[in-house]
C-alpha positions in Angstrom: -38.8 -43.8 48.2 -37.3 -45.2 44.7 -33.8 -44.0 43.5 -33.3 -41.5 41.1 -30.8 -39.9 38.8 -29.9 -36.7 38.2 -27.5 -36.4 35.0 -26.3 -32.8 33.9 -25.1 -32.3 29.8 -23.5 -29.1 28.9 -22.4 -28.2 25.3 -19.9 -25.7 24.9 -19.2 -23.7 21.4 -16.2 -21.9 21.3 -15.5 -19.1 17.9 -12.8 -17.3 17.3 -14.1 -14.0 15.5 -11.5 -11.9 16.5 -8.8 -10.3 13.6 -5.3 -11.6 13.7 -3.3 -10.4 16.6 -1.1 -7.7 17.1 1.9 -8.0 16.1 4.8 -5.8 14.1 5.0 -4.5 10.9 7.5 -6.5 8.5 9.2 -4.8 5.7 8.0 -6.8 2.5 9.4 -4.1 -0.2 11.9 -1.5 0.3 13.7 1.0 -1.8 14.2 4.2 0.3 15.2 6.5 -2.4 17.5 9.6 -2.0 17.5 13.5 -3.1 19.3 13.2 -6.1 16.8 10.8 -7.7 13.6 11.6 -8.4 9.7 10.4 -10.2 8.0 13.4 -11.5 4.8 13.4 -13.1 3.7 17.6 -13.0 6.2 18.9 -15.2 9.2 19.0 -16.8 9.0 21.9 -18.9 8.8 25.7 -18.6 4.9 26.2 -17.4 3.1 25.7 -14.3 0.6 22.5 -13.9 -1.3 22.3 -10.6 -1.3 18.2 -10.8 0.0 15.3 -12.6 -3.5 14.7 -15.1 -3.0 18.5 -16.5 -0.9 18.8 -19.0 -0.1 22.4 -20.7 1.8 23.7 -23.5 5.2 24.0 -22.4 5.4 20.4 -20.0 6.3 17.8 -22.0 6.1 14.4 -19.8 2.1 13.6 -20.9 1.8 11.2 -17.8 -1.0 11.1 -15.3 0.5 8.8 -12.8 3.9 6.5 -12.7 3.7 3.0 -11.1 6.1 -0.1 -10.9 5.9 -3.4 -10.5 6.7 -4.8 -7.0 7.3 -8.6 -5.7 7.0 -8.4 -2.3 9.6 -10.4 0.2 8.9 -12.6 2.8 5.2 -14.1 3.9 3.1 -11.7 5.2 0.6 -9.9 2.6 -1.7 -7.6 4.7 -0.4 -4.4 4.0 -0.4 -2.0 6.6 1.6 1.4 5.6 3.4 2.5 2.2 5.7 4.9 2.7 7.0 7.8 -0.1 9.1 10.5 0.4 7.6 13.8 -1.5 10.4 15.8 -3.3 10.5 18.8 -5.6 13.5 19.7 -7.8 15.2 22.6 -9.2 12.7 24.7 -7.4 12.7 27.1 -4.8 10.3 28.6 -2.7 7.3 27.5 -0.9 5.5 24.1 -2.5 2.9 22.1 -1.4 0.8 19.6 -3.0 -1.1 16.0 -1.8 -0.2 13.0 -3.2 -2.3 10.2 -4.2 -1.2 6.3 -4.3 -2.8 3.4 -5.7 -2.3 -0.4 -5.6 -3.2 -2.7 -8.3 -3.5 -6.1 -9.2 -1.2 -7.2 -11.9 -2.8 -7.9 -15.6 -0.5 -9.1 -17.6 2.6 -6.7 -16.6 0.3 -3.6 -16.7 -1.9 -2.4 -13.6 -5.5 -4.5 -13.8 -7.9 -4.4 -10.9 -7.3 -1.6 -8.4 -7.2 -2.7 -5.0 -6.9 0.2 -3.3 -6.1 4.0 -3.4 -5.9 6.9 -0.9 -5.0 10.5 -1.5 -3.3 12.4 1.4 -3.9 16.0 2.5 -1.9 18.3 0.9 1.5 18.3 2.1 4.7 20.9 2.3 7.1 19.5 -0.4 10.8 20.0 0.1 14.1 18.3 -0.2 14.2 17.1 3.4 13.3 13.1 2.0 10.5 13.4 4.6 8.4 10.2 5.2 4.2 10.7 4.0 2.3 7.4 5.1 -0.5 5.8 3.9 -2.5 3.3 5.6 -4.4 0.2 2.9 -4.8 -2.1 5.6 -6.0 -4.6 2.6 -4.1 -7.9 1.6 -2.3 -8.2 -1.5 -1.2 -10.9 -4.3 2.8 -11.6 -4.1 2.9 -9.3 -7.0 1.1 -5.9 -7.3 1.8 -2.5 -8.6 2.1 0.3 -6.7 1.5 3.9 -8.3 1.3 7.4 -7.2 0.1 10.8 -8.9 0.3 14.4 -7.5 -2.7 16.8 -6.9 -3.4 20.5 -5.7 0.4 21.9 -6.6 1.0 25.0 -5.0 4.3 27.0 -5.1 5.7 30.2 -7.4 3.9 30.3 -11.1 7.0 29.2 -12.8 8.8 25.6 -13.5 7.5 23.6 -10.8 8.7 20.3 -10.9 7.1 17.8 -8.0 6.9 14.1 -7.6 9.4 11.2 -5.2 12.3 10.5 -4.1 13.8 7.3 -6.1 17.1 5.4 -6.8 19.3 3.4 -8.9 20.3 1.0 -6.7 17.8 -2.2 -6.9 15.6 -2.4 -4.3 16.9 -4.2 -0.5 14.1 -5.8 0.2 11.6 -7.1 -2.4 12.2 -6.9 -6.2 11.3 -5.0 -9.1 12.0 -4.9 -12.9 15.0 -2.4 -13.3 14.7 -0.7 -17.2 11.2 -0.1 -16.9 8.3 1.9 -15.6 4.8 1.9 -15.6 3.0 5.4 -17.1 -1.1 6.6 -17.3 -1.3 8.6 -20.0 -3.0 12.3 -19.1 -5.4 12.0 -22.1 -6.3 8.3 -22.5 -5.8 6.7 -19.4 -4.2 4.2 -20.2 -1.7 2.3 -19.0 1.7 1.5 -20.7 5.1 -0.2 -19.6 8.5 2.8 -20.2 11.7 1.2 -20.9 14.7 3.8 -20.1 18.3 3.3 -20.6 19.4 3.2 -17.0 18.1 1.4 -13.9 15.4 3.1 -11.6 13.1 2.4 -9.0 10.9 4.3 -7.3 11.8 5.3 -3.6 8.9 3.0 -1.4 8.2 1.4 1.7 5.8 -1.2 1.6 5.0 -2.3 5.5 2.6 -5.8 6.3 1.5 -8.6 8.5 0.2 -12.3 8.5 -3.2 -12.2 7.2 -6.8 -11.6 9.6 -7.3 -14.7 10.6 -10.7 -17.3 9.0 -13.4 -17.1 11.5 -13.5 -20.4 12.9 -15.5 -22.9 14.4 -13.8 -24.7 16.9 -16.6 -27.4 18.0 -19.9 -28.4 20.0 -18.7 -30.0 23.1 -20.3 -32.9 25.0 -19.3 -32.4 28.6 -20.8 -34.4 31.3 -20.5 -32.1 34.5 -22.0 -34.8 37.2 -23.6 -38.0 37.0 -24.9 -38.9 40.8 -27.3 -41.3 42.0 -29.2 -40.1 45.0 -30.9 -42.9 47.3 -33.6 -41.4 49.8 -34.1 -43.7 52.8 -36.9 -43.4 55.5 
């Protein structure tokens, strides 16, 4: 009986589809703010407005939302949680309202593209400098702004003065410009850059990780399992 061959080729394709791994969340902007500083958009004025887009006779701020210009710290640029602290101020009484923050690409020094926003459910609003989360889970440019507005006020029919804690002090980690804030207008939308006399920053958290990971193709592998030579003899 003649010789014969038997020869066995696999190929092997490994792909890694999976996201990036877990891992913990890095602080890549941080100025906590405190009680004695705060961002209002409602009201400053002697009337009641139930959010930060209504203006009435009597308020006199005229700003839908308030943003600032962030530059983030560090590598990591998929942002996982921003943090505010909702505050009220020479109030009393029971207030609630949500809160709604945005995230924007940066055109020029104003806010261009938005990249993301998310409004939270509405919320008990206090001086206790408690922390309200929200979660992007989107990556960001070293640069962004970062904006919030307040929605659904609730609380006695009088002066009713809501927004975030801030602070004077710059920011720990990260950086942002200190003279100047970023303001929506309530009747045109649009966008405009505040310069004040003294130094201010809103009070945020800005949590993140490396990047998702590029689905990759690792490789079609040759392997030669066996290669025998079988001889039958009578």
């Amino acid at each position: 009986m003649p010789a014969f061959r038997a020869t066995f080729l696999a190929f092997t394709a490994v792909a890694l589809l999976g996201a990036a791994p877990l891992c913990a969340e890095t602080v890549i902007y941080q100025a906590p703010g405190n009680a004695f500083f705060a961002w209002t958009t409602n009201d400053w004025g002697s009337v009641f407005e139930p959010d930060a887009a209504t203006e009435l006779p009597g308020g006199n701020e005229g700003e839908a939302a308030n943003g600032q210009l962030l530059t983030f710290a560090g590598t990591e640029r998929a942002v996982t949680r921003v943090t505010i602290k909702p505050l009220r101020v020479f109030t009393s009484g029971a207030f609630s309202a949500s809160y709604t923050v945005s995230i924007y690409d940066v055109a020029g020094t104003l806010p261009g593209v938005l990249l993301w926003t998310g409004t939270s459910p509405i919320v008990p609003v206090s001086n206790s400098m408690a922390g309200l989360d929200f979660f992007p889970n989107i990556t960001v440019p070293d640069t962004a702004i970062v904006a919030f507005s307040t929605n659904s006020i609730t609380g006695p029919q009088t002066t009713n003065v809501i927004g975030i804690a801030g602070q004077a002090q710059p920011p720990t980690i990260g950086a942002a410009p200190a003279n100047q804030y970023l303001a929506m207008d309530s009747a045109t939308g649009q966008w405009s850059t505040i310069a004040v006399q003294s130094a201010g920053y809103m009070g945020l958290t800005v949590y993140a990780v490396p990047g998702p990971r590029v689905l990759a193709l690792v490789g079609v592998v040759p392997v030669v399992v066996r290669r025998r030579r079988v001889i039958a003899r009578h």
